[in-house]
VMD Tcl script that builds the backbone (N, CA, C; Angstrom):
set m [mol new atoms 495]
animate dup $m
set s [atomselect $m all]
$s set {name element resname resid chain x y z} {
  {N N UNK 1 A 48.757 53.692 -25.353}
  {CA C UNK 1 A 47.576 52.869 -25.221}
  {C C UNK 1 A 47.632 52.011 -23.949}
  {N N UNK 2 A 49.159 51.412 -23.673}
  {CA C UNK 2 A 49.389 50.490 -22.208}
  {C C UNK 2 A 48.461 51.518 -21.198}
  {N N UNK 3 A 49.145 52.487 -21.325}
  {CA C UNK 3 A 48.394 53.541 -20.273}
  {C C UNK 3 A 47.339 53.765 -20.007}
  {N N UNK 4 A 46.560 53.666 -21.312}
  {CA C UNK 4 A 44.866 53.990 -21.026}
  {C C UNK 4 A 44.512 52.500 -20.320}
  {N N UNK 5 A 44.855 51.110 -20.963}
  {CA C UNK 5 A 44.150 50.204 -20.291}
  {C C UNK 5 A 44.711 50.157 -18.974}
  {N N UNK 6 A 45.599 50.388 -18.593}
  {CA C UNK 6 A 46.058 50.457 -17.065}
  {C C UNK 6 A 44.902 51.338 -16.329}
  {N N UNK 7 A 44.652 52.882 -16.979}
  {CA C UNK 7 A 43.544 53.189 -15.725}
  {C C UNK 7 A 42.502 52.957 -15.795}
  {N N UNK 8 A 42.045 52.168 -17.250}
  {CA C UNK 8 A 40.722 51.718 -17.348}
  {C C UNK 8 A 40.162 50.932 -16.091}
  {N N UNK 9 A 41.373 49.532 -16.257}
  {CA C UNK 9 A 41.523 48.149 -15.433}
  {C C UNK 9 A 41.730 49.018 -13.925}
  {N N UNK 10 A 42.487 49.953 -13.821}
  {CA C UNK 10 A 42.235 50.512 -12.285}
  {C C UNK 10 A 40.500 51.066 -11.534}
  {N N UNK 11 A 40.395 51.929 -12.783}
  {CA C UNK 11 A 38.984 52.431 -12.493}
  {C C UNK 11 A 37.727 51.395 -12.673}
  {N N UNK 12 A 37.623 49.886 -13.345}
  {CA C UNK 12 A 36.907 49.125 -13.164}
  {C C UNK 12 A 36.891 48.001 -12.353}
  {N N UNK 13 A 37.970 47.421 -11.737}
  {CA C UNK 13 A 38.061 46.369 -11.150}
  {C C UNK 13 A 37.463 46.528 -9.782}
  {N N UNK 14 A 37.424 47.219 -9.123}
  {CA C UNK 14 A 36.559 46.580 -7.902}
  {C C UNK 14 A 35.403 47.491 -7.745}
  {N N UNK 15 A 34.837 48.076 -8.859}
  {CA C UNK 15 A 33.227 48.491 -8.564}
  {C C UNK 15 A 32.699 46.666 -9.659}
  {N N UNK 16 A 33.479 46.262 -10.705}
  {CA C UNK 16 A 33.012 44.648 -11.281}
  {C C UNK 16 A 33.016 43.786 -10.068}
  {N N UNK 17 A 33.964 43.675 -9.128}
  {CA C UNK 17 A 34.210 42.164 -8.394}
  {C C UNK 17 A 32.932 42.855 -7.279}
  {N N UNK 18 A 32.689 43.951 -6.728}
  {CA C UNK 18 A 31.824 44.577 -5.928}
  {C C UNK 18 A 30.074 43.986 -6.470}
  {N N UNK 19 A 29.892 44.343 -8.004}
  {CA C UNK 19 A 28.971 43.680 -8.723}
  {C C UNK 19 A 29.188 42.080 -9.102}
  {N N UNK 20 A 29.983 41.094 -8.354}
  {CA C UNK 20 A 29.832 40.029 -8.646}
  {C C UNK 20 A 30.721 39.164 -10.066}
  {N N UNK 21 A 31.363 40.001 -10.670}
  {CA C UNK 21 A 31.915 40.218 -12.058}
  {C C UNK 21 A 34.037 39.782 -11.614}
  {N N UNK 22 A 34.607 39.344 -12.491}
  {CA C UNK 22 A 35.728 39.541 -12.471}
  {C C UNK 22 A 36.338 40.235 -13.882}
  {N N UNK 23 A 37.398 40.983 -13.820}
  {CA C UNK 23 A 37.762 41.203 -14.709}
  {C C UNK 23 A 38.584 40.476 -15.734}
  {N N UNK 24 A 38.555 40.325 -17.072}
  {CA C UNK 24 A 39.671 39.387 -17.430}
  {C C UNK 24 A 40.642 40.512 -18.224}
  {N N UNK 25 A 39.939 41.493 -18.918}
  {CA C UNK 25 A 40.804 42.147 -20.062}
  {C C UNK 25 A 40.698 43.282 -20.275}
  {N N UNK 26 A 41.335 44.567 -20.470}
  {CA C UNK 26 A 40.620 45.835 -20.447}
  {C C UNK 26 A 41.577 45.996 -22.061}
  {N N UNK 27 A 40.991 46.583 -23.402}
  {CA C UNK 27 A 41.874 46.232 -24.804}
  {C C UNK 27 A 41.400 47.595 -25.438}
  {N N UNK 28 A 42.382 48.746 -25.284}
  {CA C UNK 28 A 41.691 49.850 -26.724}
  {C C UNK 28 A 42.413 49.489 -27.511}
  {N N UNK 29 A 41.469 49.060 -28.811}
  {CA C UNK 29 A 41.964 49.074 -30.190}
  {C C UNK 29 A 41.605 50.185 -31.147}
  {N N UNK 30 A 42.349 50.520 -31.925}
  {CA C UNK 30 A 42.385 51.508 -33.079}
  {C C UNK 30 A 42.435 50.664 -34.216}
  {N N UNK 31 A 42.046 51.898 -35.523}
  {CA C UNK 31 A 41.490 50.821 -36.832}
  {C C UNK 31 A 40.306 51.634 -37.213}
  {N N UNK 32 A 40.074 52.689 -37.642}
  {CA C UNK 32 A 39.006 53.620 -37.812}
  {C C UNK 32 A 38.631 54.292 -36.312}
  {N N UNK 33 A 37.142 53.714 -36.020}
  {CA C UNK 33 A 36.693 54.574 -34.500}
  {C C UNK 33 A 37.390 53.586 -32.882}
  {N N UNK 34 A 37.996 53.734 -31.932}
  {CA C UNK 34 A 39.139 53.279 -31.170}
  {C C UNK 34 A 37.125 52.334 -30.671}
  {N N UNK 35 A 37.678 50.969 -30.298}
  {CA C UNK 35 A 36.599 50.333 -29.132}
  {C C UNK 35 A 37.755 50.413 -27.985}
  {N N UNK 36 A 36.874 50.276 -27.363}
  {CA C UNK 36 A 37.529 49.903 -26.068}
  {C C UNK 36 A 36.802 48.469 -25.356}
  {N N UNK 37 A 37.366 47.262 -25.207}
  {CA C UNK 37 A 36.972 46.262 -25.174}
  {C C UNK 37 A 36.982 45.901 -23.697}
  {N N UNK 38 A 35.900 45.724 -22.898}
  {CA C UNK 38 A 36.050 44.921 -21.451}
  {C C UNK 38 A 35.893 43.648 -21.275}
  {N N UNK 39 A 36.548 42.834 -20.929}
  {CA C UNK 39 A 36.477 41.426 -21.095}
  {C C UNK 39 A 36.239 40.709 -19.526}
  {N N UNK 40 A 34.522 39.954 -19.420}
  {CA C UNK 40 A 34.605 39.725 -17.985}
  {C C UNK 40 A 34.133 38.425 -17.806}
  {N N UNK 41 A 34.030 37.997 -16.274}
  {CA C UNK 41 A 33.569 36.645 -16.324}
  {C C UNK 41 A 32.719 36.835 -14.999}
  {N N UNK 42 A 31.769 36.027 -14.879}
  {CA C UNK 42 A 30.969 35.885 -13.534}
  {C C UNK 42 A 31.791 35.246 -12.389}
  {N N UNK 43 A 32.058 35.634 -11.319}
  {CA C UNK 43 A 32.729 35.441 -9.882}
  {C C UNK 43 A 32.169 33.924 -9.749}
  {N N UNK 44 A 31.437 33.589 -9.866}
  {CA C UNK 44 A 30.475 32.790 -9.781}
  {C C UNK 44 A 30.971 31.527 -10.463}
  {N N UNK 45 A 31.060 31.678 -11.356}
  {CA C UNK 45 A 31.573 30.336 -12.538}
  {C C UNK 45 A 30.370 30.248 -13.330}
  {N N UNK 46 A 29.205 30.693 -13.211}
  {CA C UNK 46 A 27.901 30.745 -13.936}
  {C C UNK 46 A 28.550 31.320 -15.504}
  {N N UNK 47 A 27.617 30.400 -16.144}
  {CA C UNK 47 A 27.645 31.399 -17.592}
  {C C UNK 47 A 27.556 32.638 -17.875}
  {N N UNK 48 A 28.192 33.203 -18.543}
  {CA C UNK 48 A 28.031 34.805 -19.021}
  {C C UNK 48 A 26.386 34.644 -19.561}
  {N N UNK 49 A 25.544 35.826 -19.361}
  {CA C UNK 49 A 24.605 36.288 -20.228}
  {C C UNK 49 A 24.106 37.952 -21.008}
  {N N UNK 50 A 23.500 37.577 -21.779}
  {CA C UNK 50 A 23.934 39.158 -22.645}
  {C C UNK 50 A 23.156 40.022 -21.639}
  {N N UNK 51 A 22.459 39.764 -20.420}
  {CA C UNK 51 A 22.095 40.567 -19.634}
  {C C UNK 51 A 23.284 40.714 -18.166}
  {N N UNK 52 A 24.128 40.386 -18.078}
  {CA C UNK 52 A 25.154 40.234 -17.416}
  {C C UNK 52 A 26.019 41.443 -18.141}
  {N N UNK 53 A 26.341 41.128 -19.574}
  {CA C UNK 53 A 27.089 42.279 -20.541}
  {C C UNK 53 A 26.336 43.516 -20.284}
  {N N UNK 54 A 25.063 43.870 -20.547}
  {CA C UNK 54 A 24.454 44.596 -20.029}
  {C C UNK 54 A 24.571 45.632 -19.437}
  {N N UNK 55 A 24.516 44.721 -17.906}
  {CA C UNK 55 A 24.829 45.415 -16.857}
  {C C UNK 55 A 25.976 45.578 -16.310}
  {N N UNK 56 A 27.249 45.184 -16.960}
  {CA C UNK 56 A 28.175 46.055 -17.311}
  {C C UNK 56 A 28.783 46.811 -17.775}
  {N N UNK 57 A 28.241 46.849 -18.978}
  {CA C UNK 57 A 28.003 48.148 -19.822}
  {C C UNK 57 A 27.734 49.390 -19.104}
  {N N UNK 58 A 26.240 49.132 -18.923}
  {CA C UNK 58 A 25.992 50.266 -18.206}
  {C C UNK 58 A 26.941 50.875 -17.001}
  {N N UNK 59 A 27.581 49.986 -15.793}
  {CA C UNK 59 A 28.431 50.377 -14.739}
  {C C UNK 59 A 29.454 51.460 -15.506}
  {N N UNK 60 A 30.116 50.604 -16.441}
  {CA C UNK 60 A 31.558 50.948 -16.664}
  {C C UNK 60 A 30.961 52.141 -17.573}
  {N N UNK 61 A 30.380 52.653 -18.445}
  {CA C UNK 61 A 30.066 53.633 -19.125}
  {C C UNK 61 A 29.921 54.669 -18.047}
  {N N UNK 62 A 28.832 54.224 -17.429}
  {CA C UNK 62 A 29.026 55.464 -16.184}
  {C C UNK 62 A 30.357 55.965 -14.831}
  {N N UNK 63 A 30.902 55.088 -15.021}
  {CA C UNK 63 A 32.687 55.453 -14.460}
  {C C UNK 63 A 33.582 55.808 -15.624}
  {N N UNK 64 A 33.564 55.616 -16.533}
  {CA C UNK 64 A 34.129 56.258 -17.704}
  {C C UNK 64 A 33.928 57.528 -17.736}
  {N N UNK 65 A 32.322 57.675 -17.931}
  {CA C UNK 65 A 31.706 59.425 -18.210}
  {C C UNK 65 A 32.506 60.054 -17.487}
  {N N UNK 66 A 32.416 59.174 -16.058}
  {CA C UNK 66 A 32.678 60.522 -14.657}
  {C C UNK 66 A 34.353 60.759 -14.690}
  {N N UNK 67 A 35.399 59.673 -15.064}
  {CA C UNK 67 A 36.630 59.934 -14.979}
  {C C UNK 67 A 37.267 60.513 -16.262}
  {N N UNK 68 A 36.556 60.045 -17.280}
  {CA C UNK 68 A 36.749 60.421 -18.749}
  {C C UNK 68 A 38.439 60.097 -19.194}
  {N N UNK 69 A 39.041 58.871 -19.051}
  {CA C UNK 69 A 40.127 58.681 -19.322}
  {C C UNK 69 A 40.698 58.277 -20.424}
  {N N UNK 70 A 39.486 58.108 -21.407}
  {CA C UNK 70 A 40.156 58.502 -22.977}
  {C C UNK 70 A 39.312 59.738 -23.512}
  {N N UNK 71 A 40.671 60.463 -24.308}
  {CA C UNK 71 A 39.759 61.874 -24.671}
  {C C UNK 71 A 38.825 61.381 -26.142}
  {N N UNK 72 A 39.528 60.654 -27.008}
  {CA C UNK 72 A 38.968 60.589 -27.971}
  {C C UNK 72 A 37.485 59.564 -28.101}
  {N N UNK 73 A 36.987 59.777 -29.125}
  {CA C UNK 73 A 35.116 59.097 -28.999}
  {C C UNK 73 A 35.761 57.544 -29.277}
  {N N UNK 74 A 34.666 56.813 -28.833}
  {CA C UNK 74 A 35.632 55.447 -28.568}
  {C C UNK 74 A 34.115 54.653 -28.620}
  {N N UNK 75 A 33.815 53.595 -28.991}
  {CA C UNK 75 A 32.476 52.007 -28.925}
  {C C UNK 75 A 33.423 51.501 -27.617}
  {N N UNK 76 A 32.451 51.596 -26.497}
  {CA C UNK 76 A 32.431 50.503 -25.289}
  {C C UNK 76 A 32.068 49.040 -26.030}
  {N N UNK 77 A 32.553 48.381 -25.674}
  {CA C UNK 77 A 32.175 46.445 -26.020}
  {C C UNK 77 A 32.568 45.797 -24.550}
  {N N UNK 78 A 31.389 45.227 -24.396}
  {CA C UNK 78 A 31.525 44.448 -23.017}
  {C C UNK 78 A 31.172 42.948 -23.955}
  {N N UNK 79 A 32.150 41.634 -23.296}
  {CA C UNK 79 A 31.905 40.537 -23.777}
  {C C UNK 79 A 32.432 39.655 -22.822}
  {N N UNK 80 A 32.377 38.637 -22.706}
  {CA C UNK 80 A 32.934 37.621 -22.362}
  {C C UNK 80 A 34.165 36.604 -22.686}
  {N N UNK 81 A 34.745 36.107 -21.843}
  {CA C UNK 81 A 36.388 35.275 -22.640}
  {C C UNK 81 A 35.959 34.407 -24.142}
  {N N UNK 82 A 34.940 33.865 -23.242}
  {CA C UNK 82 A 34.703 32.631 -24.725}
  {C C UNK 82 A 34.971 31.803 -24.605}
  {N N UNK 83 A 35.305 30.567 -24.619}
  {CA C UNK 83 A 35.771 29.232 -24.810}
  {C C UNK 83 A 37.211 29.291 -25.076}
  {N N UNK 84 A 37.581 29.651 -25.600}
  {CA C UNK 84 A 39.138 29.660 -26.169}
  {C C UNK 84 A 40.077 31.264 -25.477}
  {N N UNK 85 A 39.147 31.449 -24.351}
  {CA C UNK 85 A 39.759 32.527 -24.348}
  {C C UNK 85 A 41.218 33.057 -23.790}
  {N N UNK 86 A 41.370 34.623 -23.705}
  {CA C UNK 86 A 42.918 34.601 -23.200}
  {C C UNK 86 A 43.020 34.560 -22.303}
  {N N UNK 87 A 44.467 34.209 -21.400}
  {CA C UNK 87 A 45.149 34.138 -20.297}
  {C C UNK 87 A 45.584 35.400 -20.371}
  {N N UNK 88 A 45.110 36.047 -19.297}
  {CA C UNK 88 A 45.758 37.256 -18.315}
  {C C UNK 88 A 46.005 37.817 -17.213}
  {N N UNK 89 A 45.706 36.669 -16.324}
  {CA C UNK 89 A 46.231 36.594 -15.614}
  {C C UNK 89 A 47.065 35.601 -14.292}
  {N N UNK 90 A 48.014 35.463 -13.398}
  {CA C UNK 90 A 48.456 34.202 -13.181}
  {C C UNK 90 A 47.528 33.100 -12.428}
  {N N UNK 91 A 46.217 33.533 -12.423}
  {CA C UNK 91 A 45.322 32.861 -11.741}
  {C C UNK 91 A 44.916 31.767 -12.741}
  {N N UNK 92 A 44.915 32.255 -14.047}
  {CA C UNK 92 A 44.352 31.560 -15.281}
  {C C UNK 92 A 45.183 30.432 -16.136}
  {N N UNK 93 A 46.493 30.817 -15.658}
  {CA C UNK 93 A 47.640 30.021 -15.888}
  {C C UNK 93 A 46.985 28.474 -15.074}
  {N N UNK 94 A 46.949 28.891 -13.871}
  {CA C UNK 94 A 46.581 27.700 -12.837}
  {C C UNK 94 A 45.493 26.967 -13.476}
  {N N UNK 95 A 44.493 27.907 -13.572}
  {CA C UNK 95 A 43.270 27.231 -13.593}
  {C C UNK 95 A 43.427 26.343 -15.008}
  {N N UNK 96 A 43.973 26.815 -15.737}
  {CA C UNK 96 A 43.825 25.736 -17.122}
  {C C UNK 96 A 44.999 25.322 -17.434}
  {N N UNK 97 A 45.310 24.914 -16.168}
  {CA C UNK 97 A 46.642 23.444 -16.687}
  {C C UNK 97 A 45.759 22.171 -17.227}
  {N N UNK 98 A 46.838 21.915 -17.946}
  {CA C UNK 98 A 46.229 20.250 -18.599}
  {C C UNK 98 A 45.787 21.115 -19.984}
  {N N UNK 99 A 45.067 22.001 -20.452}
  {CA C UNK 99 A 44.731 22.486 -21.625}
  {C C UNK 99 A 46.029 22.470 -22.612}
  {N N UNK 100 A 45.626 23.004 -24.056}
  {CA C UNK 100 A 46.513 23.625 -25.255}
  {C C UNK 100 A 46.538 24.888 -25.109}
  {N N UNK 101 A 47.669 25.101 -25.191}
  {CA C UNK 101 A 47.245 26.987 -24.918}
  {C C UNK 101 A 49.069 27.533 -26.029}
  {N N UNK 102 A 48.388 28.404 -26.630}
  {CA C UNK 102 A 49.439 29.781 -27.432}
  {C C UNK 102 A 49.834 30.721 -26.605}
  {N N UNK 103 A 51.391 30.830 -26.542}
  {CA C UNK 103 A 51.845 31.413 -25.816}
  {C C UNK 103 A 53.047 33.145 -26.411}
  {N N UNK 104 A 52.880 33.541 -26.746}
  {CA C UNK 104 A 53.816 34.975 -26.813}
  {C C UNK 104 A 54.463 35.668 -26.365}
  {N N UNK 105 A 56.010 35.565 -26.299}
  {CA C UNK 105 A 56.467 36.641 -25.491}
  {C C UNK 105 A 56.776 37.680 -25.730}
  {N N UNK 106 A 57.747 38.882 -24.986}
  {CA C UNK 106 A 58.057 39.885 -25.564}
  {C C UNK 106 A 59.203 39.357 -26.427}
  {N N UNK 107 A 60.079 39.208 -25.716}
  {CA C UNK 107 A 61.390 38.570 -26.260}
  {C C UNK 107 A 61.461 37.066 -26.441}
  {N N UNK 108 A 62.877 36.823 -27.292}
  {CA C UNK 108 A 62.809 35.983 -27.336}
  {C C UNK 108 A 63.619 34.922 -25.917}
  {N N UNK 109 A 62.640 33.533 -25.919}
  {CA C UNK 109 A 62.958 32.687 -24.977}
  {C C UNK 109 A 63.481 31.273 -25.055}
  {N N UNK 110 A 64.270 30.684 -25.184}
  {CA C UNK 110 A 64.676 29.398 -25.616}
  {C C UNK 110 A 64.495 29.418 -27.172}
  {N N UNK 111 A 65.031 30.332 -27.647}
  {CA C UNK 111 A 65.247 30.671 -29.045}
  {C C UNK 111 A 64.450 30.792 -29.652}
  {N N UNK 112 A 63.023 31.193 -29.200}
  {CA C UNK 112 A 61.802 31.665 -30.086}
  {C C UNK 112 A 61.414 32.734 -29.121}
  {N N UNK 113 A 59.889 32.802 -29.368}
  {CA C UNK 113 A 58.799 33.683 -28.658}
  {C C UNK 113 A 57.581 33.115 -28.927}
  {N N UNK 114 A 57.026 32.224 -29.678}
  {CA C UNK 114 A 55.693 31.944 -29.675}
  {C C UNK 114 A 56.534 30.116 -28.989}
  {N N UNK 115 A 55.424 29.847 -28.489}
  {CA C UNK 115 A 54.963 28.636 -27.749}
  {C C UNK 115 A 53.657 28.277 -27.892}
  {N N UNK 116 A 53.497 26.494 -28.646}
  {CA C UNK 116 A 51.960 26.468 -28.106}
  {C C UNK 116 A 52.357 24.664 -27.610}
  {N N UNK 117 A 51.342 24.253 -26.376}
  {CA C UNK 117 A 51.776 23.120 -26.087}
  {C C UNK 117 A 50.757 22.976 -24.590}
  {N N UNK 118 A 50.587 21.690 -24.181}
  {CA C UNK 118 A 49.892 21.717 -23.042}
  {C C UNK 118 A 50.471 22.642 -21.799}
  {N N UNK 119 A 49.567 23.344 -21.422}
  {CA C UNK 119 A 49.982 24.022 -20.118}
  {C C UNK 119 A 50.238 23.530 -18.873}
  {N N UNK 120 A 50.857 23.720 -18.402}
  {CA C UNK 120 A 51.428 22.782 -17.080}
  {C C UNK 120 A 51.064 23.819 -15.641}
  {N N UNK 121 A 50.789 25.540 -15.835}
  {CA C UNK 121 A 50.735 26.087 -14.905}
  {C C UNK 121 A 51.816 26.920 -14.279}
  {N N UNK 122 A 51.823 27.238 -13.193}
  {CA C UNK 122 A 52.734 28.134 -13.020}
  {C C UNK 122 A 53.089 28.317 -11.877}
  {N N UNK 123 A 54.123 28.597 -11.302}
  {CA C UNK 123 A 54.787 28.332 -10.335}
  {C C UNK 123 A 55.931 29.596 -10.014}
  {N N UNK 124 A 56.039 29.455 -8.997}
  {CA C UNK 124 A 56.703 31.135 -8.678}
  {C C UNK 124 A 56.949 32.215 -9.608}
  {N N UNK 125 A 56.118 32.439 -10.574}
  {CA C UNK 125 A 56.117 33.335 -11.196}
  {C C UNK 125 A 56.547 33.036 -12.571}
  {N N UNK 126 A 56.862 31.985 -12.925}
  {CA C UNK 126 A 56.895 31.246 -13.966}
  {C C UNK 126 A 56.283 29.860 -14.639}
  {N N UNK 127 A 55.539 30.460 -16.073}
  {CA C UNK 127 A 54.376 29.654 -16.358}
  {C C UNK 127 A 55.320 28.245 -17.552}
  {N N UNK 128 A 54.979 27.427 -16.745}
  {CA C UNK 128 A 55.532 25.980 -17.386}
  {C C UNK 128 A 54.627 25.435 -18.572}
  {N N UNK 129 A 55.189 25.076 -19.686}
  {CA C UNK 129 A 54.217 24.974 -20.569}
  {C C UNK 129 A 54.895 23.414 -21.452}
  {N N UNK 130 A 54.242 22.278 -21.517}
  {CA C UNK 130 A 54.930 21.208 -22.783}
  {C C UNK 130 A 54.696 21.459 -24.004}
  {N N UNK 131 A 56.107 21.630 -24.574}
  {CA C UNK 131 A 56.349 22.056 -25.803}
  {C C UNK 131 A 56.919 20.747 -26.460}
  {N N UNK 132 A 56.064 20.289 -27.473}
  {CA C UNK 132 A 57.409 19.136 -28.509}
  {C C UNK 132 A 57.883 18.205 -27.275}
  {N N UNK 133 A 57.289 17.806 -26.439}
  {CA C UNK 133 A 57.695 16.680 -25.208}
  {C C UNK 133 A 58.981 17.422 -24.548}
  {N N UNK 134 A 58.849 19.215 -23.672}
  {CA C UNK 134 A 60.252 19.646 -23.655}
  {C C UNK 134 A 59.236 20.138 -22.539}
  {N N UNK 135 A 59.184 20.809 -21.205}
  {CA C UNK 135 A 59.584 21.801 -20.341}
  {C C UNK 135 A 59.874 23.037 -20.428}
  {N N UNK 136 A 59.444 24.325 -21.440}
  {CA C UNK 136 A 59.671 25.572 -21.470}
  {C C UNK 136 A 58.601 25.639 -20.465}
  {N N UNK 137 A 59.644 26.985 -19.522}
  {CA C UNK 137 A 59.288 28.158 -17.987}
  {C C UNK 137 A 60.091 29.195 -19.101}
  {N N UNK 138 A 58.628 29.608 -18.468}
  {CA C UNK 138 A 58.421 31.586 -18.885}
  {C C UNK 138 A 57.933 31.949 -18.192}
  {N N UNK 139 A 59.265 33.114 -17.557}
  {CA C UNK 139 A 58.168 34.364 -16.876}
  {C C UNK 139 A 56.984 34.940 -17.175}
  {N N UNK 140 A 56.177 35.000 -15.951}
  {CA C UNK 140 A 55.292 35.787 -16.446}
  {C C UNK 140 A 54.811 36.907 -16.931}
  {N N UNK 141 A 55.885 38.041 -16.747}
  {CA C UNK 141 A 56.157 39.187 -16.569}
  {C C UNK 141 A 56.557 39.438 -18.294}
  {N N UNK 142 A 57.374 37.867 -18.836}
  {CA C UNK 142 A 57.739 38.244 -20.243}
  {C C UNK 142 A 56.321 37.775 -21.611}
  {N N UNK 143 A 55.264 37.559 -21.031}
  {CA C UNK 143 A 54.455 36.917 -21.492}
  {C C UNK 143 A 53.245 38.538 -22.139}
  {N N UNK 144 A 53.617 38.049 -23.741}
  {CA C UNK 144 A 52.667 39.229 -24.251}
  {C C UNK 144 A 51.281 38.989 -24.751}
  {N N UNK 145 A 51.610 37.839 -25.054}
  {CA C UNK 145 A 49.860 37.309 -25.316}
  {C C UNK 145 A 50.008 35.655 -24.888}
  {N N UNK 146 A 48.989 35.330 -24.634}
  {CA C UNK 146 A 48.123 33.778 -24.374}
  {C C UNK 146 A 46.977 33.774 -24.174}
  {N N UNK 147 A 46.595 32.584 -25.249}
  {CA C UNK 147 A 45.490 32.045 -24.979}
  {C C UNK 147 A 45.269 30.635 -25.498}
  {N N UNK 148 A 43.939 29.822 -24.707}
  {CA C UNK 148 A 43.588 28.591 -25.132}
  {C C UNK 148 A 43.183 28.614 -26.543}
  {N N UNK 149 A 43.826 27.096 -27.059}
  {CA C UNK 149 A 43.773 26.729 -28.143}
  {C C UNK 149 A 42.399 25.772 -28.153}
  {N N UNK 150 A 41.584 26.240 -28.723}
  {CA C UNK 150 A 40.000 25.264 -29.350}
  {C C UNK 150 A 40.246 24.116 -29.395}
  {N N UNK 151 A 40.141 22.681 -28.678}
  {CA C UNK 151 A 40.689 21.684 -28.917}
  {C C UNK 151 A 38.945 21.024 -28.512}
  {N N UNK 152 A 38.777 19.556 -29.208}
  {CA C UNK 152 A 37.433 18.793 -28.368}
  {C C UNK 152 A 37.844 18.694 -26.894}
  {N N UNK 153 A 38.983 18.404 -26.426}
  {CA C UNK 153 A 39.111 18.273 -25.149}
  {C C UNK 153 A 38.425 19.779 -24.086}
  {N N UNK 154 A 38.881 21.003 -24.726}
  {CA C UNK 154 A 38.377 21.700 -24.127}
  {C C UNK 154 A 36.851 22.376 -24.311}
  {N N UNK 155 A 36.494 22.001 -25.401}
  {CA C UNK 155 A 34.992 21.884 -25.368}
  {C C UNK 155 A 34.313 20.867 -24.203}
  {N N UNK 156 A 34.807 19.581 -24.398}
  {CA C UNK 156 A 34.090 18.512 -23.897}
  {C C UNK 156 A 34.389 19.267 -22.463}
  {N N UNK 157 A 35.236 19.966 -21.369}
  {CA C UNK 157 A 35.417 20.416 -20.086}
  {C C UNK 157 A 34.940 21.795 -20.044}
  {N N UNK 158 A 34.554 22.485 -21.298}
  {CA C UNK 158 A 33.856 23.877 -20.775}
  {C C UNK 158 A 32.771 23.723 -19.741}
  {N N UNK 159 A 32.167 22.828 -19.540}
  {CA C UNK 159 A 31.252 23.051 -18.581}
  {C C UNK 159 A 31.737 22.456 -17.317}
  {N N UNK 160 A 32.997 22.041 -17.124}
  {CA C UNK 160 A 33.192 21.876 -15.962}
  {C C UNK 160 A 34.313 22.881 -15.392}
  {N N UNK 161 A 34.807 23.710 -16.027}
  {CA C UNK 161 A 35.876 24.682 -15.400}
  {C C UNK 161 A 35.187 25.236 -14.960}
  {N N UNK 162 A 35.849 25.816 -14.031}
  {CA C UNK 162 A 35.105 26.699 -12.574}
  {C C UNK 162 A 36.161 27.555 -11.948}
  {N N UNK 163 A 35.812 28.624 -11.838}
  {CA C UNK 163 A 37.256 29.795 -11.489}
  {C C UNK 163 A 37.738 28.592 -9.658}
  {N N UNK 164 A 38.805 29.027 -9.635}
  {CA C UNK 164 A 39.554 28.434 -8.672}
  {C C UNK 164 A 39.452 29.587 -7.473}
  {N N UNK 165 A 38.983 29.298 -5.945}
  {CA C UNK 165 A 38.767 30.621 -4.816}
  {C C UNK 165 A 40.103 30.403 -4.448}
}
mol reanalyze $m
mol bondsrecalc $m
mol representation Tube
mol addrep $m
């Protein structure tokens, strides 16, 4: 499955940033019929709109048809991060320091693997996070899932985050 979203995320990322779009997530899930989930955000910092989803839909369906890189029948879902959404990449680390954010690794790191605690950001390749008033750095490379934690603080700043150029 790593594999399919690898050439998905190859075959969509710069006909999206070309259309104005960034990518955040490319996700096939299985569970009856496989979706295949694209997860994007406007270049822009503008709100997502379901005519934005749209018209990504449509792009990526039609680079799909033509490369056909999953054999089996699969639901396209184009959506947006969301408010709480995940970190995937080290740009996003940056951009939402100061937040709550859940952290996952592969392995274990300072004697766990889950982390949740204000994000501090990231720095040569390792994302600093306050844990319990402590300083855990994690590679980024060992990082299997993250994302922001729903807090009022990050409601009350959804409308002021703005992708970082």
């Amino acid at each position: 499955m790593n594999q399919i979203n690898e050439r998905v995320t190859a075959l969509i990322t710069n006909p999206l940033e070309g259309m104005g779009y960034e990518l955040v997530r490319v996700r096939l899930s299985h569970g009856g019929r496989p979706v295949l989930q694209v997860m994007a955000e406007r270049a822009d910092g503008a709100a997502m709109t379901v005519d934005d989803c749209a018209e990504i839909s449509h792009s990526v369906s039609v680079l799909l048809d033509a490369e056909d890189p999953i054999i089996e029948a699969y639901t396209l879902e184009v959506s947006s991060p969301g408010i709480d959404r995940p970190l995937t990449r080290p740009r996003d680390f940056e951009r939402f320091a100061g937040f709550e954010a859940r952290i996952e690794t592969h392995d274990v790191i300072a004697g766990r693997r889950r982390f949740k605690g204000r994000l501090l950001g990231l720095a040569e390749g390792m994302v600093s996070i306050d844990v319990e008033k402590e300083t855990v750095r994690l590679p980024f490379e060992a990082i299997a899932k993250a994302r922001l934690v729903l807090t009022d603080e990050l409601i009350a700043a959804s409308g002021a985050v703005r992708p970082q150029a």
